[in-house]
N, C-alpha and C positions, 0 to 999 in steps of 0.2 A: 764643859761637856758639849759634845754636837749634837746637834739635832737628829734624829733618825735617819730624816731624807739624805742628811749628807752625808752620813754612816753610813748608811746603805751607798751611795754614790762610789762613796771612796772605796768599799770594800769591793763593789762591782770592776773599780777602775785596777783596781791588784786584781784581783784575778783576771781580767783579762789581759793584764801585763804578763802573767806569772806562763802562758805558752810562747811569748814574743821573747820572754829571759830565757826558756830555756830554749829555743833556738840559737837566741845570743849566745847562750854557755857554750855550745857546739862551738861554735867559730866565737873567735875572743871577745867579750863585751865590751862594745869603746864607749869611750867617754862621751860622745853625742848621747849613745842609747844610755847612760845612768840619766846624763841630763835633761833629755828629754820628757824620761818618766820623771825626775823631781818637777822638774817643772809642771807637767803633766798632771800631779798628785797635789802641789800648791793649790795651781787651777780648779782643779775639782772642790776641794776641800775649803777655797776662797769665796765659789759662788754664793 
């Protein structure tokens, strides 16, 4: 299980993903932008 701090991290880091996806959804989500949030969400959740 994660620690709170990072719990909290991670869920800060989706939502703040979740207006940059739906602008993506507008215009077609590339492959950079999924990649970048995995990656993105590794990081977070790595520190």
């Amino acid at each position: 299980m994660l620690p709170g701090g990072q719990l909290n991290e991670a869920a800060s880091a989706l939502s703040a993903w979740k207006p940059i996806e739906a602008v993506a959804n507008t215009e077609a989500p590339t492959k950079v932008e999924r990649t970048f949030f995995i990656i993105h969400s590794v990081y977070v959740l790595s520190r």
